[in-house]
Each structure stands twice: as structure tokens, then as C-alpha cells.
N, C-alpha and C positions, 0 to 999 in steps of 0.2 A: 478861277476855281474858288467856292466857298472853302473859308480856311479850318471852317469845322473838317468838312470833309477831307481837307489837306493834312490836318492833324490827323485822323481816321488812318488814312494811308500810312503814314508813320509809323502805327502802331502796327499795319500790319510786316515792317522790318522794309518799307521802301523810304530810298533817299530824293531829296529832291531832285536829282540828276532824271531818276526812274518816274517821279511823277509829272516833272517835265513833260517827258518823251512820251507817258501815259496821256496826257492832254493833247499832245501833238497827234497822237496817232489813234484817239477818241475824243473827239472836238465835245461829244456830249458830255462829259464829264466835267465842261462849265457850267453846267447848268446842271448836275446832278445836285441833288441835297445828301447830304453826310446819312437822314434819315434812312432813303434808299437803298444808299449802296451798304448801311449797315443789315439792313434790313435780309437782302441779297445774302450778304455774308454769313448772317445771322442761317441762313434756308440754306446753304451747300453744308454749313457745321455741322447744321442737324440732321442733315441725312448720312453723318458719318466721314467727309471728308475732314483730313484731319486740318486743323488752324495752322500747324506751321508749316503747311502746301501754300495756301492760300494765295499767299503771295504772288504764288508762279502763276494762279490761274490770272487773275489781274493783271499780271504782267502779258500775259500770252491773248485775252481776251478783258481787257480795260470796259469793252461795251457792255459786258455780264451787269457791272456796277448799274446801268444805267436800267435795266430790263422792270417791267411791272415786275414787282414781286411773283406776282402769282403766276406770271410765265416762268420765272427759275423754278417755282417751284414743279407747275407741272413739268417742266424739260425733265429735270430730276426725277420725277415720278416716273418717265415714260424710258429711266435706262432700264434696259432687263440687266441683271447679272451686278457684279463687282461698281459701284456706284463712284468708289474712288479712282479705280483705274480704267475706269473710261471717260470722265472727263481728265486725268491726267493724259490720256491717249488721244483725246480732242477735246480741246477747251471751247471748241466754237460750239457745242453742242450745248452751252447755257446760253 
């Protein structure tokens, strides 16, 4: 895993135990760039989800990080209704 991106993860409140097991259980997440998955991050904040969730969706769906940008964003665009709690309600839907 590039260690930008390693660092990245940190900030969002995961230990390396958590990003461990996030690379074991999203192998693409070697080959993510920190750019990306900031990027990603950057597209759930601004439609309202709050930053200290964050974490959980990464934790629950690690592959989000790895998505062309512009597919989070339209998945995002296509929830009808409450935008934070349906992806807290299904994180596969990023």
C-alpha cells in the first residue's frame, strides 16, 4: 500500500490493525493512490455525509476508496431521499 495513502487512512481514525485487514479484504487498495481514495472521500463529504462516519464506510466497503471518482459520485447522485442514511444502511451502494 502506498504510505501516502496509508497515512490518509490514519487520519481518517483507522489503526494499522484496521488497515491491515482493509488490504486483506480489498486487495485493490495496493494499488490505490491516496489521490483517489481522497478524492472519493472528498465526493461522500460533500453530499452531506458527515467525516466522523467515514470511517465506518471504509471499514464496511474498503472497495468505495478504489471507485473512478465519478462513479461515487453518480451512485450518490442516484440515492433518492436521506443521502447519509442509506449508505449507512448499505455501504455497498458506493
Amino acid at each position: 500500500m502506498d504510505l501516502k495513502l496509508k497515512k490518509f487512512l490514519k487520519k481518517l481514525n483507522l489503526d494499522d490493525d484496521e488497515i491491515n485487514n482493509l488490504t486483506t479484504v480489498c486487495s485493490g487498495l495496493e494499488i490505490t493512490s491516496e489521490g483517489r481514495a481522497k478524492e472519493n472521500v472528498r465526493i461522500l463529504i460533500d453530499s452531506g455525509f458527515p467525516l466522523c462516519d467515514v470511517s465506518f464506510v471504509v471499514c464496511a466497503n474498503p472497495a468505495f476508496l478504489c471507485n473512478d471518482p465519478i462513479d461515487t459520485k453518480s451512485s450518490i447522485e442516484s440515492i433518492d431521499g436521506d443521502v447519509e442514511q442509506a449508505i449507512k444502511n448499505d455501504p455497498y451502494i458506493l
